[in-house]
N, CA and C of each residue as an Amber inpcrd file, in Angstrom:
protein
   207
 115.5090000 141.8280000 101.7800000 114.8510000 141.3130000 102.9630000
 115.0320000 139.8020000 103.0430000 115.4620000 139.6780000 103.8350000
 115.2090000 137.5490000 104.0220000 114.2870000 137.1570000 104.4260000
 114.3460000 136.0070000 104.0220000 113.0190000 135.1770000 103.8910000
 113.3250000 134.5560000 105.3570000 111.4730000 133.9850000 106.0260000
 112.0230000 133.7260000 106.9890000 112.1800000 132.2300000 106.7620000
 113.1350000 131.3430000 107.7100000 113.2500000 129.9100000 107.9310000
 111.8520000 129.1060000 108.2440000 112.3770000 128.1310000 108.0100000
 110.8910000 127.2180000 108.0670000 111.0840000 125.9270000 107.3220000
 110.3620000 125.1430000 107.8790000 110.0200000 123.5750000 107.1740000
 109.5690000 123.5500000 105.8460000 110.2490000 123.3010000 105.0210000
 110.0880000 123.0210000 103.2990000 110.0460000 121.9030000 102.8610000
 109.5500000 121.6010000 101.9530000 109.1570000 120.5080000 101.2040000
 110.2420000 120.0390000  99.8880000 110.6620000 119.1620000 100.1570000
 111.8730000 118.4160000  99.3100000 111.1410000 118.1800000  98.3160000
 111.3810000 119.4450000  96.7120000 111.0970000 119.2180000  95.9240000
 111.1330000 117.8420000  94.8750000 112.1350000 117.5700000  95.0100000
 112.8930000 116.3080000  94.4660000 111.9540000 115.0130000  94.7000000
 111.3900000 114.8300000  96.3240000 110.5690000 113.9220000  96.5030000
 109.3410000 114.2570000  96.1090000 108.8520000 115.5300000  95.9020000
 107.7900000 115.7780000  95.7970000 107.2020000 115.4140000  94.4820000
 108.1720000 115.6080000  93.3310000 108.1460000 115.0980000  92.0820000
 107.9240000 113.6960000  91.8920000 108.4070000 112.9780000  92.3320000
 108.6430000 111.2930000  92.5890000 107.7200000 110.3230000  93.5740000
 106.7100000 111.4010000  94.3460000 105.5350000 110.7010000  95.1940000
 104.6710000 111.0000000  95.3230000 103.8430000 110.7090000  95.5180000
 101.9440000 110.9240000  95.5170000 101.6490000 110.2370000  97.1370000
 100.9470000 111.1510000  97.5650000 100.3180000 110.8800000  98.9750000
  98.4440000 110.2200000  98.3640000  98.1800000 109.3340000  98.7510000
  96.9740000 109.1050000  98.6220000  96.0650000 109.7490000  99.8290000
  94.7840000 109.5680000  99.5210000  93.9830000 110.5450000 100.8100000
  93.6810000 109.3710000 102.2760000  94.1330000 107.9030000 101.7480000
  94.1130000 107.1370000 103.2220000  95.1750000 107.3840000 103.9850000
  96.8450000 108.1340000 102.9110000  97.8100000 107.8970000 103.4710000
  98.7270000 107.2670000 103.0530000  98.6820000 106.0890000 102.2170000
  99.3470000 105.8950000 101.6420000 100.6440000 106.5460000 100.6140000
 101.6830000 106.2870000  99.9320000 102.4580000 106.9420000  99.5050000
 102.6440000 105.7340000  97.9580000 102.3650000 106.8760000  96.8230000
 102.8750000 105.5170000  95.4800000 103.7530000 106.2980000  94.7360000
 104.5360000 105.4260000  93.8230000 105.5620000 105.7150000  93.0030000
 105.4880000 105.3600000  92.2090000 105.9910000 105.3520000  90.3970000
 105.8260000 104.7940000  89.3750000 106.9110000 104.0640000  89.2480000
 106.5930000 102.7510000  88.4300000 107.8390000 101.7770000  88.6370000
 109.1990000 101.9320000  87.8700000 110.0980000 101.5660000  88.6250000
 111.0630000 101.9490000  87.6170000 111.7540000 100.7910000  86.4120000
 112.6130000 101.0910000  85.5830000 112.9270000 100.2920000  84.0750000
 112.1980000 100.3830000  83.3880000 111.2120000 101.8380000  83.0890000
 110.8440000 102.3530000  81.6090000 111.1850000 103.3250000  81.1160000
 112.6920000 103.9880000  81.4240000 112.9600000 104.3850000  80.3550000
 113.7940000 104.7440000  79.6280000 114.5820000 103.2820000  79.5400000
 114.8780000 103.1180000  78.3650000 115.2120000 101.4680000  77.8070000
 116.2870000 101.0100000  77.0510000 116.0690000  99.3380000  76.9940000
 115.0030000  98.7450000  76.6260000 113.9420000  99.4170000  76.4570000
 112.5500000  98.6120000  76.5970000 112.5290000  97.6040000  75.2460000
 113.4510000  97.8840000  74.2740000 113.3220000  96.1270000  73.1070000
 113.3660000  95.2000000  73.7410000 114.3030000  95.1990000  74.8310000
 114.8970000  93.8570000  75.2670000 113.7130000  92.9550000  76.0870000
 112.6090000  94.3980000  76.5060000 111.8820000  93.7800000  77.6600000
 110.8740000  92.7840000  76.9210000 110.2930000  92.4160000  77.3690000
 109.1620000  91.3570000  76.8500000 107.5840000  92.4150000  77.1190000
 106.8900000  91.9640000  76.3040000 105.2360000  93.0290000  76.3810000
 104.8600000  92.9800000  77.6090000 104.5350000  91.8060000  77.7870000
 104.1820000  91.3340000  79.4610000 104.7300000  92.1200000  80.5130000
 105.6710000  92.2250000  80.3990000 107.2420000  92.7420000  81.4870000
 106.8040000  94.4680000  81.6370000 106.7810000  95.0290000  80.0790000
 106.1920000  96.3220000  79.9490000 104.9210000  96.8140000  80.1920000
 104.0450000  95.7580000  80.1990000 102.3840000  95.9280000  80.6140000
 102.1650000  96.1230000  82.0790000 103.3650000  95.5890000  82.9790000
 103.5220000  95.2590000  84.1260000 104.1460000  96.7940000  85.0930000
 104.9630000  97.4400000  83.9310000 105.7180000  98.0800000  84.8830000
 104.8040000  99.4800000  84.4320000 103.5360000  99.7140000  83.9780000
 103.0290000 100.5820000  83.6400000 102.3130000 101.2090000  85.1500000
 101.3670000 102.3350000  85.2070000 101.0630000 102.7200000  86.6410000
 102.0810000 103.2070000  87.6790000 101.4160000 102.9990000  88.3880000
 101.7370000 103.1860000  90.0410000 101.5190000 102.0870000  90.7990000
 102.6440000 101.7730000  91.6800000 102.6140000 100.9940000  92.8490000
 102.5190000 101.8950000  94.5930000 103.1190000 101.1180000  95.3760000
 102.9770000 101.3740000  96.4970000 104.6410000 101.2550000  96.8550000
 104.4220000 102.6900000  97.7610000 106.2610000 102.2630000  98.4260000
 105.8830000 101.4130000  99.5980000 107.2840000 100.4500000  99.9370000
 107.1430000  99.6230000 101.0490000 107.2210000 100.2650000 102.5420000
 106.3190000  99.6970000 103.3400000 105.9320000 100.6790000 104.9710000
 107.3800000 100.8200000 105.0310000 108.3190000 100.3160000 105.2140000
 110.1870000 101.0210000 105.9190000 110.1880000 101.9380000 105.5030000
 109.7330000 102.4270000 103.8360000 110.4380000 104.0380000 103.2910000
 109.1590000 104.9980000 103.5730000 108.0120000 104.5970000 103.6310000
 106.9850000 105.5110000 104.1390000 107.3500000 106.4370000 104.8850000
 107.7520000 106.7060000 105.7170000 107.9870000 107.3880000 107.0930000
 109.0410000 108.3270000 106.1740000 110.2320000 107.7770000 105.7450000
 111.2490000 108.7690000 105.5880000 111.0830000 109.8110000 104.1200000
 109.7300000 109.2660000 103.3410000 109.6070000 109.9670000 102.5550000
 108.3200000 111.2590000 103.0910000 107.0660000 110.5520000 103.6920000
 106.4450000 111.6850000 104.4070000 107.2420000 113.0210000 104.9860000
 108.7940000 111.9610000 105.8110000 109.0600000 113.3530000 106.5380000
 109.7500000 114.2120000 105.7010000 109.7090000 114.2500000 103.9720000
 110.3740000 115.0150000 103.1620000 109.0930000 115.7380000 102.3060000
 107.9160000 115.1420000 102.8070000 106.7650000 115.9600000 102.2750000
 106.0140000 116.6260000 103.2490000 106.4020000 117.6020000 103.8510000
 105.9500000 118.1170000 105.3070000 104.1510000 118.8210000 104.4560000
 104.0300000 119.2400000 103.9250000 102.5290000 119.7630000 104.1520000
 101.9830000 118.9210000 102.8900000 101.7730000 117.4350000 102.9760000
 101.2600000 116.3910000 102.1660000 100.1580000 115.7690000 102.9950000
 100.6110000 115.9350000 104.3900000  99.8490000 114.9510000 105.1000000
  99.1250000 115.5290000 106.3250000
């Protein structure tokens, strides 16, 4: 039997973004993982967490998370 068609959710992004409940969209930073001798503590204390993606990619990542928002 086939499945029917329909709007899906881009796993790939889905892994890689978090919708907050105002709306917002965050990501974890990237250059941890690997190199990290070279980095300085500071540098590594820094890139720990979650940030915020910038408003330009907002839009094109929502429209790859169709039932996020």
């Amino acid at each position: 039997m086939r499945r029917p068609k329909g709007i899906k959710t881009k796993k790939s992004v889905a892994k890689r973004f978090k919708i907050t409940a105002s709306g917002k969209v965050m990501r974890s930073s990237a250059g941890r993982r690997h190199l990290c001798q070279t980095k300085n503590p500071k540098r590594r204390r820094n890139l720990r967490g979650t940030t915020t993606v910038h408003p330009t990619d907002e839009y094109r990542i929502k429209q790859n998370l169709m039932f996020s928002h």
